[in-house]
Chimera marker file (.cmm) of the C-alpha trace (Angstrom):
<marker_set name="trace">
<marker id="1" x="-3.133" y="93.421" z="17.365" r="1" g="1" b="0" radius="0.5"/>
<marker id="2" x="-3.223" y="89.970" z="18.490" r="1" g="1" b="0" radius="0.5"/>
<marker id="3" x="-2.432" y="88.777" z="21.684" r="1" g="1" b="0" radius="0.5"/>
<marker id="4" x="0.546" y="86.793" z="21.971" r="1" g="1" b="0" radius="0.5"/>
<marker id="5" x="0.832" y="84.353" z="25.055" r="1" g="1" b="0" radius="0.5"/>
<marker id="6" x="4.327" y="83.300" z="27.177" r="1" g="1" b="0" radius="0.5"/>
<marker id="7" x="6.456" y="80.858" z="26.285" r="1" g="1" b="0" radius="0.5"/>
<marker id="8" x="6.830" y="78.524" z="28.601" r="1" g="1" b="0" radius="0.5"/>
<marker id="9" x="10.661" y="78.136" z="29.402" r="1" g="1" b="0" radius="0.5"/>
<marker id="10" x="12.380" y="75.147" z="31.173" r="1" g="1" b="0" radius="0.5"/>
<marker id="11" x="15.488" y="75.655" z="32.498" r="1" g="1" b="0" radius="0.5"/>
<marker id="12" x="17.606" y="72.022" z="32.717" r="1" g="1" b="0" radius="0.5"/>
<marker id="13" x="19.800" y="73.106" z="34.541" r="1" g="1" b="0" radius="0.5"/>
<marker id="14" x="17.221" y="74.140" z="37.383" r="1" g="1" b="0" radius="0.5"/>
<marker id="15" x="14.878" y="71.088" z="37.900" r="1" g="1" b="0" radius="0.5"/>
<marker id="16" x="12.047" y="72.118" z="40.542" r="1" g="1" b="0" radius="0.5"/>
<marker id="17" x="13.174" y="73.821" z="43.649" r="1" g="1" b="0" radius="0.5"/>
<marker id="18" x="11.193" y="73.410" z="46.519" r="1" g="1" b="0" radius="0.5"/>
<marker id="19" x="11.665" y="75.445" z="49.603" r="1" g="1" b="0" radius="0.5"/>
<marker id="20" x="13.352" y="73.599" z="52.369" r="1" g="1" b="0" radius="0.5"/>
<marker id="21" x="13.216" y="74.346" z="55.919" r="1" g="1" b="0" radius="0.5"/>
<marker id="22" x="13.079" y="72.382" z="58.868" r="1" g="1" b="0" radius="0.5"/>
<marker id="23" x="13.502" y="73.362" z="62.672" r="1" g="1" b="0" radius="0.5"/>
<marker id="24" x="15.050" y="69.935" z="65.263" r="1" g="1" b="0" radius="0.5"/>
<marker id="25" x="14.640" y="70.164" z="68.884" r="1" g="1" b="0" radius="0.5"/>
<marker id="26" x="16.746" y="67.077" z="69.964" r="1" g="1" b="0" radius="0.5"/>
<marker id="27" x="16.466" y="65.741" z="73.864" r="1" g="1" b="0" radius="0.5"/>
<marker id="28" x="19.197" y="66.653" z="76.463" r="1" g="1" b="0" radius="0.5"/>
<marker id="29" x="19.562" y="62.484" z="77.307" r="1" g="1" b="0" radius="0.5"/>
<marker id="30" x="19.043" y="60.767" z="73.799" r="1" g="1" b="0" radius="0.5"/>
<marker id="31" x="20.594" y="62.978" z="71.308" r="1" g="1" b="0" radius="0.5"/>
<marker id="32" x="23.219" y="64.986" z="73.456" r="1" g="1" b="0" radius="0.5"/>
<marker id="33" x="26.347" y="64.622" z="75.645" r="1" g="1" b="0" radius="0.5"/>
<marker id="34" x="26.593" y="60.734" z="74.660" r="1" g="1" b="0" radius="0.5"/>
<marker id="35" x="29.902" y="61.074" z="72.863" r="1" g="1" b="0" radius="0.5"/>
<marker id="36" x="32.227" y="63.432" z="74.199" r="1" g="1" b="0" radius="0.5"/>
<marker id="37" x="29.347" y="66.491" z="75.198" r="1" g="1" b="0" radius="0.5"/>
<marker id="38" x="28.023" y="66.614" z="71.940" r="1" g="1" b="0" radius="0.5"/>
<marker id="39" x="25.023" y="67.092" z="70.067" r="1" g="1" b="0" radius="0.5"/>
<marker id="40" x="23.983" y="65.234" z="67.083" r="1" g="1" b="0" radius="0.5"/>
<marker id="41" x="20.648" y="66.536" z="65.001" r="1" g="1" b="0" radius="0.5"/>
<marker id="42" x="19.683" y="64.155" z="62.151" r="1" g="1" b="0" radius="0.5"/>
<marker id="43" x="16.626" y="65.638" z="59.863" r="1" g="1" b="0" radius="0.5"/>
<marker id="44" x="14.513" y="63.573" z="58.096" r="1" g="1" b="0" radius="0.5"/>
<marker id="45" x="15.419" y="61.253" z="55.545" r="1" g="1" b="0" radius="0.5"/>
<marker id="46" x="15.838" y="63.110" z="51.827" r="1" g="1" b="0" radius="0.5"/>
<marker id="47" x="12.723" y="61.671" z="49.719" r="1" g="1" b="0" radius="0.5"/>
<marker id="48" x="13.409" y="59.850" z="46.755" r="1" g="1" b="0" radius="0.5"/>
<marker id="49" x="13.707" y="61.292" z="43.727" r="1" g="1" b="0" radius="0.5"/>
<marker id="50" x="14.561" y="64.292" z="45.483" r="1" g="1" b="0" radius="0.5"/>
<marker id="51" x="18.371" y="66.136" z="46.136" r="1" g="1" b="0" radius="0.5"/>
<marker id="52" x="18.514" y="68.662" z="48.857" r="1" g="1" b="0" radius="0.5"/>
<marker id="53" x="20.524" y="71.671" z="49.072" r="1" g="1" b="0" radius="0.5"/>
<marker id="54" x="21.736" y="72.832" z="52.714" r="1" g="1" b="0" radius="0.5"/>
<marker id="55" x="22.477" y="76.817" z="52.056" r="1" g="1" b="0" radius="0.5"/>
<marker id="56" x="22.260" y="77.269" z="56.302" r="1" g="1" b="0" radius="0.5"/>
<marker id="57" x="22.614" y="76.313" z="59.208" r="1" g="1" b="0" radius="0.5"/>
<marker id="58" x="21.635" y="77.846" z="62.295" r="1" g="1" b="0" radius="0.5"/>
<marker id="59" x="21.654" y="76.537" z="65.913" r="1" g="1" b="0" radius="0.5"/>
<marker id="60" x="21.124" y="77.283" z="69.768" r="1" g="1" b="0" radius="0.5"/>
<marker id="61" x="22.851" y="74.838" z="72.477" r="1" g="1" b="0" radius="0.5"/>
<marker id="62" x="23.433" y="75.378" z="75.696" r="1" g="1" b="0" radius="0.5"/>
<marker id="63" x="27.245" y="74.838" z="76.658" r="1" g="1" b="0" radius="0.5"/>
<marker id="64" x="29.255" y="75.769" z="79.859" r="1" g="1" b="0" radius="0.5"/>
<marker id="65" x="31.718" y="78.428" z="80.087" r="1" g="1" b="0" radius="0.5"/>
<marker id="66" x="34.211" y="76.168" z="78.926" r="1" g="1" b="0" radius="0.5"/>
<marker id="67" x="32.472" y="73.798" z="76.283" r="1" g="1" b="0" radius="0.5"/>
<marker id="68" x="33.268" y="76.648" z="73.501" r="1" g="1" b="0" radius="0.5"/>
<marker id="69" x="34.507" y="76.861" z="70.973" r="1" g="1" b="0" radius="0.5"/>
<marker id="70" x="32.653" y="74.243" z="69.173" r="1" g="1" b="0" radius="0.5"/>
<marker id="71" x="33.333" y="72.090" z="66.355" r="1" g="1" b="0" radius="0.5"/>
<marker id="72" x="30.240" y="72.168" z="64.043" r="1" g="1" b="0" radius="0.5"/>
<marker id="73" x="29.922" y="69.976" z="61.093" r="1" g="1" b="0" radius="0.5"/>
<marker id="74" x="26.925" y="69.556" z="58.569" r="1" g="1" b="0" radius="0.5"/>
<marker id="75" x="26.224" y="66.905" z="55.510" r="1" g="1" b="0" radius="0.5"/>
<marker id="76" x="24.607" y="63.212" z="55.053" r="1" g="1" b="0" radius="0.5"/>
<marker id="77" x="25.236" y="60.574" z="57.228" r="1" g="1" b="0" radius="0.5"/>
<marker id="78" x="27.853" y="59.045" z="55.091" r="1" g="1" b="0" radius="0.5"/>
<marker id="79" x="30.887" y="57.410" z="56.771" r="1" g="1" b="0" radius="0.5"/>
<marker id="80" x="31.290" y="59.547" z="59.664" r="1" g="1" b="0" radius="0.5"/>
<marker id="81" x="32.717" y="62.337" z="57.225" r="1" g="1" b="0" radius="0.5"/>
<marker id="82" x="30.677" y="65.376" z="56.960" r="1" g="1" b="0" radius="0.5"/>
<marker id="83" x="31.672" y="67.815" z="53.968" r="1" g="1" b="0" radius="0.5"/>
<marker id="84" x="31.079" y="71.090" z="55.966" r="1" g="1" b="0" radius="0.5"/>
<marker id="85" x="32.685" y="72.401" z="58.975" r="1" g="1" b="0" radius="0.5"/>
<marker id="86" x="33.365" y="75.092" z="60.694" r="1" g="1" b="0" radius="0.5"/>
<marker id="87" x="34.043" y="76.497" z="64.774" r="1" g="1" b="0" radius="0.5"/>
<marker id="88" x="31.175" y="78.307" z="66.221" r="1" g="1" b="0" radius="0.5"/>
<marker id="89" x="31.598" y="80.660" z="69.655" r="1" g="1" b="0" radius="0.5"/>
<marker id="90" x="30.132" y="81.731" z="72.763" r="1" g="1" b="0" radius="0.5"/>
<marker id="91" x="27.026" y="83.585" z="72.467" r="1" g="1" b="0" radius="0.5"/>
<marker id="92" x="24.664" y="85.317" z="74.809" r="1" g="1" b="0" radius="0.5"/>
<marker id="93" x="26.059" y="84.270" z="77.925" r="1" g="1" b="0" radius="0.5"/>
<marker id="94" x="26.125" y="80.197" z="78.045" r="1" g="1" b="0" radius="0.5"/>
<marker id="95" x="24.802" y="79.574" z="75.105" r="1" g="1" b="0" radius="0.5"/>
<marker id="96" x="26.425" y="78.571" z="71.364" r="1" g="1" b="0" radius="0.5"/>
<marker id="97" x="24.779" y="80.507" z="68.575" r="1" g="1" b="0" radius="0.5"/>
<marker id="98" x="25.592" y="80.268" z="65.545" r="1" g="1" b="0" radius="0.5"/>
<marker id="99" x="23.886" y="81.265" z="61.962" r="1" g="1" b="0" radius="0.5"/>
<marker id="100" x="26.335" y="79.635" z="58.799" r="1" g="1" b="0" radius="0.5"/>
<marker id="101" x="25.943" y="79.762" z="55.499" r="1" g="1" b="0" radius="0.5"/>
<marker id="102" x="27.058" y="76.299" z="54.401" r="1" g="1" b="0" radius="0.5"/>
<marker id="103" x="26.885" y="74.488" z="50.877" r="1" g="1" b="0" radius="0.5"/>
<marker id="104" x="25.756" y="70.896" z="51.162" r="1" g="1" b="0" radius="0.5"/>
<marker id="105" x="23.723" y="68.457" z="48.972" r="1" g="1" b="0" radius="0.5"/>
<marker id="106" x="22.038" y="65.370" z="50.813" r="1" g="1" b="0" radius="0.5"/>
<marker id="107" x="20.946" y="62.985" z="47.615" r="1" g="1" b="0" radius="0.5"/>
<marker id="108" x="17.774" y="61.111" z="48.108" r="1" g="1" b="0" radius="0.5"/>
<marker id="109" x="18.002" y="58.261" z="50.879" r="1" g="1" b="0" radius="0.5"/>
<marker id="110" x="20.588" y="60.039" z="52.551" r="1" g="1" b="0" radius="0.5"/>
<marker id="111" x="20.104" y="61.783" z="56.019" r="1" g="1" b="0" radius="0.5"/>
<marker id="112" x="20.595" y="65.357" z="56.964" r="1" g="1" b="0" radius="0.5"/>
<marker id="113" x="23.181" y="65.558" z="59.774" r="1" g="1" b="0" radius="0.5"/>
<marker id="114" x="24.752" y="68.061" z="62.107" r="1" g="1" b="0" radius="0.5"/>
<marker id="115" x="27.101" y="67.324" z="64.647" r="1" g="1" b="0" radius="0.5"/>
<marker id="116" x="28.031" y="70.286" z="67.340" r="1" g="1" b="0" radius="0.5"/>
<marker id="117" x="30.990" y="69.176" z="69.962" r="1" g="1" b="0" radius="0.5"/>
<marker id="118" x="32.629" y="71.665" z="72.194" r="1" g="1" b="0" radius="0.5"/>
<marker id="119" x="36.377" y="71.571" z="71.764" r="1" g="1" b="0" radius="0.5"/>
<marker id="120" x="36.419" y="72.582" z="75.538" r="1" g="1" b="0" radius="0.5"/>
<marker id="121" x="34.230" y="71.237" z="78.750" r="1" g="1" b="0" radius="0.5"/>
<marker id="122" x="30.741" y="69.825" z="77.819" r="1" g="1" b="0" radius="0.5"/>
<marker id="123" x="27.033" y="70.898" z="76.751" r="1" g="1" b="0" radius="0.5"/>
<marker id="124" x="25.320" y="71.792" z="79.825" r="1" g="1" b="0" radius="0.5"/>
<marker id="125" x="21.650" y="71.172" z="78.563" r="1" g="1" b="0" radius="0.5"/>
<marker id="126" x="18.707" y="72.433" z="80.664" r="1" g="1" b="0" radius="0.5"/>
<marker id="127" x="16.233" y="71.339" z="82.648" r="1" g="1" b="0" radius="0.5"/>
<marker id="128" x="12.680" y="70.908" z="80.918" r="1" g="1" b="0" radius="0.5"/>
<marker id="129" x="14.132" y="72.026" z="77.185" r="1" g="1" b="0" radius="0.5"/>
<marker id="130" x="16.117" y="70.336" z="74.351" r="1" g="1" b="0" radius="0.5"/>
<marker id="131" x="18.838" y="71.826" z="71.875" r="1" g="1" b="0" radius="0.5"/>
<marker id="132" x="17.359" y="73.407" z="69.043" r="1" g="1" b="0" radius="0.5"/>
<marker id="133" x="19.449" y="73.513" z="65.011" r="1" g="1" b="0" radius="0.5"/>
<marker id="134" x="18.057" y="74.571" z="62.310" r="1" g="1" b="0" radius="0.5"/>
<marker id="135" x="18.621" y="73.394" z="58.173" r="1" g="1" b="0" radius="0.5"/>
<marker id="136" x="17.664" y="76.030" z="55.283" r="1" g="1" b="0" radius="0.5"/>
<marker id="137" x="17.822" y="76.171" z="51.478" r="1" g="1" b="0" radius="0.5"/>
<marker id="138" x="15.522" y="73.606" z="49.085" r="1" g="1" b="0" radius="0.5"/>
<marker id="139" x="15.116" y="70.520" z="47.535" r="1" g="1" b="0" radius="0.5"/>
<marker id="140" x="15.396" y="69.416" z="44.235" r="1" g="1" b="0" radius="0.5"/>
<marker id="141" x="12.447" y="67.405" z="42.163" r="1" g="1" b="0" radius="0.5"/>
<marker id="142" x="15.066" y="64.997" z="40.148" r="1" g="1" b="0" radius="0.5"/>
<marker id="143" x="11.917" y="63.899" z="38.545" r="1" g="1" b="0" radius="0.5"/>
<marker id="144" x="11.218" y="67.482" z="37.045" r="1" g="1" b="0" radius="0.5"/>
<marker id="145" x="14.935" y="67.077" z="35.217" r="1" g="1" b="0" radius="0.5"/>
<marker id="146" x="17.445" y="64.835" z="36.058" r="1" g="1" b="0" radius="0.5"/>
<marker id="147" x="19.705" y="65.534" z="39.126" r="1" g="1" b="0" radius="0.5"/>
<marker id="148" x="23.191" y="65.415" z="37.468" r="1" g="1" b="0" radius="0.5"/>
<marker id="149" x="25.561" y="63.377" z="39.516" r="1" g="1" b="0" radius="0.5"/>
<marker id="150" x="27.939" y="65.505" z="42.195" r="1" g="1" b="0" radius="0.5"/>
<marker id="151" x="31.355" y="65.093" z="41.262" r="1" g="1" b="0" radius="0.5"/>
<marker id="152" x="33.883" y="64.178" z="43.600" r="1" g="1" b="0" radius="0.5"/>
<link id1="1" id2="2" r="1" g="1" b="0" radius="0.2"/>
<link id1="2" id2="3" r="1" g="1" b="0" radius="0.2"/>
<link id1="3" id2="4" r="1" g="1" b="0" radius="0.2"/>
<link id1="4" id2="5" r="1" g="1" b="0" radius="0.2"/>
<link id1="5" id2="6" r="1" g="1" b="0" radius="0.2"/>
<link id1="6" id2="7" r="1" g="1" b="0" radius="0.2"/>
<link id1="7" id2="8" r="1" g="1" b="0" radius="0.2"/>
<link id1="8" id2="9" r="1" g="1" b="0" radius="0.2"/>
<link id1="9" id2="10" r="1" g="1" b="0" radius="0.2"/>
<link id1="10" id2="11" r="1" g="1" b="0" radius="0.2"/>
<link id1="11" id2="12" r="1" g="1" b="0" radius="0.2"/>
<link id1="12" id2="13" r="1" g="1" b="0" radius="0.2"/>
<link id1="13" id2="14" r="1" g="1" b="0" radius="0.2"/>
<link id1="14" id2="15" r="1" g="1" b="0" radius="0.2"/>
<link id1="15" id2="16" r="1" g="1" b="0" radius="0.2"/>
<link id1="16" id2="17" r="1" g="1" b="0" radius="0.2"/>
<link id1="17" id2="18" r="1" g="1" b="0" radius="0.2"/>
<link id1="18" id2="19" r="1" g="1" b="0" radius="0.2"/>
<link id1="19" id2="20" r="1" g="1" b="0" radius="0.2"/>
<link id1="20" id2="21" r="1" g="1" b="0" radius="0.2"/>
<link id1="21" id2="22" r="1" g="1" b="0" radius="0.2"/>
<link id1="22" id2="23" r="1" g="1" b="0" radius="0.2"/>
<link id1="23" id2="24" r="1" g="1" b="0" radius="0.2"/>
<link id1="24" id2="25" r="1" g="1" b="0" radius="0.2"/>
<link id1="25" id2="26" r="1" g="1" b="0" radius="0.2"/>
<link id1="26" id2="27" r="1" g="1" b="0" radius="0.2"/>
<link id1="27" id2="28" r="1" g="1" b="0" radius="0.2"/>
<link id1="28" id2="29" r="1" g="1" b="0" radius="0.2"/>
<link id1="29" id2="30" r="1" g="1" b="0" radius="0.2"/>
<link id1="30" id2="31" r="1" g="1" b="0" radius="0.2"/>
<link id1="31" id2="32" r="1" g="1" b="0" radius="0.2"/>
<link id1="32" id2="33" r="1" g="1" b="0" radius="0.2"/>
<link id1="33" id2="34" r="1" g="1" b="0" radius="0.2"/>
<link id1="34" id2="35" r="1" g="1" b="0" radius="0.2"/>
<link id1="35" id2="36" r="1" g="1" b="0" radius="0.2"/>
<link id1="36" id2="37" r="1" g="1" b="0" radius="0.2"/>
<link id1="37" id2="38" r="1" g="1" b="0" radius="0.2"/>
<link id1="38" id2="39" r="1" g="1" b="0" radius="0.2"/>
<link id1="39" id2="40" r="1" g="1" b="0" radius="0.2"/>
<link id1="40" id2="41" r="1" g="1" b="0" radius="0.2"/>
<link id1="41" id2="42" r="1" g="1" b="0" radius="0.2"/>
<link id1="42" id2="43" r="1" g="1" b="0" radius="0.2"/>
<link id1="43" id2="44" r="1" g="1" b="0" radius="0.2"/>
<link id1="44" id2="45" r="1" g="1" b="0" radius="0.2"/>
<link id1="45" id2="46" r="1" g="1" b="0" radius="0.2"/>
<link id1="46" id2="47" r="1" g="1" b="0" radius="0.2"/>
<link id1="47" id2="48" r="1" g="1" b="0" radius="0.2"/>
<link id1="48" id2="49" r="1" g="1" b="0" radius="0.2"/>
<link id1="49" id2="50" r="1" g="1" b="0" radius="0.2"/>
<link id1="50" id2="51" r="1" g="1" b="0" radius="0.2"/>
<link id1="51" id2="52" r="1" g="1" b="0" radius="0.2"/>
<link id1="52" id2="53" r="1" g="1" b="0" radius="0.2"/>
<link id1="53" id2="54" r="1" g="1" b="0" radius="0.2"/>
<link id1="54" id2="55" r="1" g="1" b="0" radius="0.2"/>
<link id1="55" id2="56" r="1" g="1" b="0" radius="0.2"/>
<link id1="56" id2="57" r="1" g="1" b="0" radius="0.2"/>
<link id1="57" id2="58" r="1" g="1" b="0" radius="0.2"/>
<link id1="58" id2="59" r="1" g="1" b="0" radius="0.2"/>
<link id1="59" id2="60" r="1" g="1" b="0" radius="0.2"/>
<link id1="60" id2="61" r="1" g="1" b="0" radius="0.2"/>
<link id1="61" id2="62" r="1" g="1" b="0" radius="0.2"/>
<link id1="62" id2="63" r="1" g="1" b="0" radius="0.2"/>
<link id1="63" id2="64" r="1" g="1" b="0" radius="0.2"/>
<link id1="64" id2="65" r="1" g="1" b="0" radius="0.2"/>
<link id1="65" id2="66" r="1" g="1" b="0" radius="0.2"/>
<link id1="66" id2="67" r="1" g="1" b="0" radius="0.2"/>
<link id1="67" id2="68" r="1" g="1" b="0" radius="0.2"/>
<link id1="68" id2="69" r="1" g="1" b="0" radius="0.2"/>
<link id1="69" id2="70" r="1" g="1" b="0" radius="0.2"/>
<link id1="70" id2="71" r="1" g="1" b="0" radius="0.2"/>
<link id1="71" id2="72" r="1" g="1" b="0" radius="0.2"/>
<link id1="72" id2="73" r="1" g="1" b="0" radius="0.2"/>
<link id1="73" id2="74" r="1" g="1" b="0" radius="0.2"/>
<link id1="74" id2="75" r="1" g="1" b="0" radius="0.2"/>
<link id1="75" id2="76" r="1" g="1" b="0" radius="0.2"/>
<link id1="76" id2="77" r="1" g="1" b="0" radius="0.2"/>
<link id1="77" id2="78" r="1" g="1" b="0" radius="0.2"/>
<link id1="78" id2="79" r="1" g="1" b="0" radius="0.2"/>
<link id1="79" id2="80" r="1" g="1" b="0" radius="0.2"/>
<link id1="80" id2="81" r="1" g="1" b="0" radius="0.2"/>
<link id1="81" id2="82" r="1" g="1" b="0" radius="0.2"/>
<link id1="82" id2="83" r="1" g="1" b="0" radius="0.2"/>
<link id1="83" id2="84" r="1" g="1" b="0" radius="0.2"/>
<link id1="84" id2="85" r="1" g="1" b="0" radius="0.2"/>
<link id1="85" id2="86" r="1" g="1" b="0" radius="0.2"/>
<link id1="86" id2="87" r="1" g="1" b="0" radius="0.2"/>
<link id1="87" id2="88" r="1" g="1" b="0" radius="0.2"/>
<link id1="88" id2="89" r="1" g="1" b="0" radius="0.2"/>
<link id1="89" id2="90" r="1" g="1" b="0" radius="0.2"/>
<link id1="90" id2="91" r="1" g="1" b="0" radius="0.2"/>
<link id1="91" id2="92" r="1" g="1" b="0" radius="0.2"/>
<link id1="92" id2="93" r="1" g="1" b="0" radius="0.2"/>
<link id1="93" id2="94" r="1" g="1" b="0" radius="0.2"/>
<link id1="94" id2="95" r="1" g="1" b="0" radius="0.2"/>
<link id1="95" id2="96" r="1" g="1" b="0" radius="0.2"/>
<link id1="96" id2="97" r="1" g="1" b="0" radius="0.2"/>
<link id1="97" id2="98" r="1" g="1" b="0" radius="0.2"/>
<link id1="98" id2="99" r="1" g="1" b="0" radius="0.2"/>
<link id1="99" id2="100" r="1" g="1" b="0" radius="0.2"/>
<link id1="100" id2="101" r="1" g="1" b="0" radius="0.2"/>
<link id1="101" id2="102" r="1" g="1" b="0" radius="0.2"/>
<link id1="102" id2="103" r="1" g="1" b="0" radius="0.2"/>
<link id1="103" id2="104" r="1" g="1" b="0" radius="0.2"/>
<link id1="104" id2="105" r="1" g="1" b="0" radius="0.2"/>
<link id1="105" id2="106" r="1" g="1" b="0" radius="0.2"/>
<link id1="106" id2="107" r="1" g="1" b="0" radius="0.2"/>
<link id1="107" id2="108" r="1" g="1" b="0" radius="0.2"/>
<link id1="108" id2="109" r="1" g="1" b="0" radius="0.2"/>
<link id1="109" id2="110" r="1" g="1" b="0" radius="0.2"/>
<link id1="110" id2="111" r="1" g="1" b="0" radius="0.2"/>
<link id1="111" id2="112" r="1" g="1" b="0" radius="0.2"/>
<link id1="112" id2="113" r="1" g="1" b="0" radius="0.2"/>
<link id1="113" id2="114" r="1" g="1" b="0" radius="0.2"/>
<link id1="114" id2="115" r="1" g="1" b="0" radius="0.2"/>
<link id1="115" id2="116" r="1" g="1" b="0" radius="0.2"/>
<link id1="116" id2="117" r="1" g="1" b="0" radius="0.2"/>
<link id1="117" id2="118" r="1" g="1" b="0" radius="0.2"/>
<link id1="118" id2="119" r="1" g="1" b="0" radius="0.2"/>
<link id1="119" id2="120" r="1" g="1" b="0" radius="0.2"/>
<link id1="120" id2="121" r="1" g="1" b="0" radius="0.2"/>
<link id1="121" id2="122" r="1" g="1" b="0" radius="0.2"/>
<link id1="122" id2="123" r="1" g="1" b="0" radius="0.2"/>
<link id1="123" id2="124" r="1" g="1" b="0" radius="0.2"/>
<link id1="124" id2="125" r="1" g="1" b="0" radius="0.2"/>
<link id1="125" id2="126" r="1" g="1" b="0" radius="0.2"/>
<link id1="126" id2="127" r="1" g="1" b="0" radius="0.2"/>
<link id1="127" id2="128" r="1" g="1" b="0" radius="0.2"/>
<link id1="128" id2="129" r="1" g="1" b="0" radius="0.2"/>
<link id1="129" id2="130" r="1" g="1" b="0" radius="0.2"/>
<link id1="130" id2="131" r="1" g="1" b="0" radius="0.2"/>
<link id1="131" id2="132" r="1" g="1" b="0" radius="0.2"/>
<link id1="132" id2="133" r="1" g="1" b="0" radius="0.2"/>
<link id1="133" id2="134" r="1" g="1" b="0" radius="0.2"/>
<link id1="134" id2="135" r="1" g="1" b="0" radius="0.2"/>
<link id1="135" id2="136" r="1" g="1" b="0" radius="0.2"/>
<link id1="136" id2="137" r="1" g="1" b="0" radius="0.2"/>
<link id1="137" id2="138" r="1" g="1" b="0" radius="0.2"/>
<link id1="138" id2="139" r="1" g="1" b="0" radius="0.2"/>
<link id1="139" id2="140" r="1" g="1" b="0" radius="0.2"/>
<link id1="140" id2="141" r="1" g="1" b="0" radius="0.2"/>
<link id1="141" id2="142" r="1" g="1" b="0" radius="0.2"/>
<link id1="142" id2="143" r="1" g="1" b="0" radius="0.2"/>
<link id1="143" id2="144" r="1" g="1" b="0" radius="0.2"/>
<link id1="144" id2="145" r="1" g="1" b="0" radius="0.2"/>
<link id1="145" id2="146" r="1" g="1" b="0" radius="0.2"/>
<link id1="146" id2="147" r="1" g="1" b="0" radius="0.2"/>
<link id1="147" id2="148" r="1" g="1" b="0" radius="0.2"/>
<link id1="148" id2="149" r="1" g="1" b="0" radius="0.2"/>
<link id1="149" id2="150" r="1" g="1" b="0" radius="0.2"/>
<link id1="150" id2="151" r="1" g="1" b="0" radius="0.2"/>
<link id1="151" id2="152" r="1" g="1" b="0" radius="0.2"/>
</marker_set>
């Protein structure tokens, strides 16, 4: 009997995923408690030709007793409007913890964003250490087949 080799099989409707995972420690004075006792994390620009998908998004801040709950919101820097959001609580003591699943594309050019405030007191920091979020899911090769266009 012969031997009959795989087809190869593209699915268009699932261009080239790449895994996508990147880890932001942002400084106490540059990034944090500038506007209102917040935290703002941008990632790393999206590449071109590229569209990534946010599927998480985890985080550890230090807050006060006071500075929780927090207001947590996640997407591109795009007019000040980010497309997820959500309230995150007290963990561990002084600290705000959270671990999301979120649904968020970032198109190529665009920049990764999230944005923790406390609705309550302020971010307390600490001495010698930064807040740490984190972003999870993958990126898209729009080169591999053609990103189609996110409706609105």
């Amino acid at each position: 009997m012969a031997q009959v080799r795989a087809a190869f099989v593209l699915n268009v409707d699932d261009p080239g995923r790449i895994a996508y995972q990147s880890i932001l420690q942002v400084s106490n004075s540059t990034n944090c408690f500038a506007t209102g006792g917040g935290c703002t994390f941008q990632f790393p620009v999206v590449p071109s030709g590229h569209r990534l998908v946010i599927q998480h998004v985890s985080a550890n801040i230090t807050a006060n007793a006071n500075g929780v709950p927090a207001f947590v919101a996640v997407g591109p820097v795009a007019g000040g409007v980010l497309p997820s959001n959500f309230y995150a609580t007290v963990q561990r003591g002084s600290f705000i913890d959270f671990d999301q699943p979120v649904l968020v594309y970032v198109d190529a050019g665009q920049i990764p964003e999230v944005i923790v405030i406390p609705v309550n007191g302020v971010l307390t920091g600490c001495p010698n250490c930064g807040q740490v979020a984190a972003l999870s899911g993958y990126m898209l090769d729009c080169s591999a087949g053609p990103c189609a266009a996110i409706a609105h």
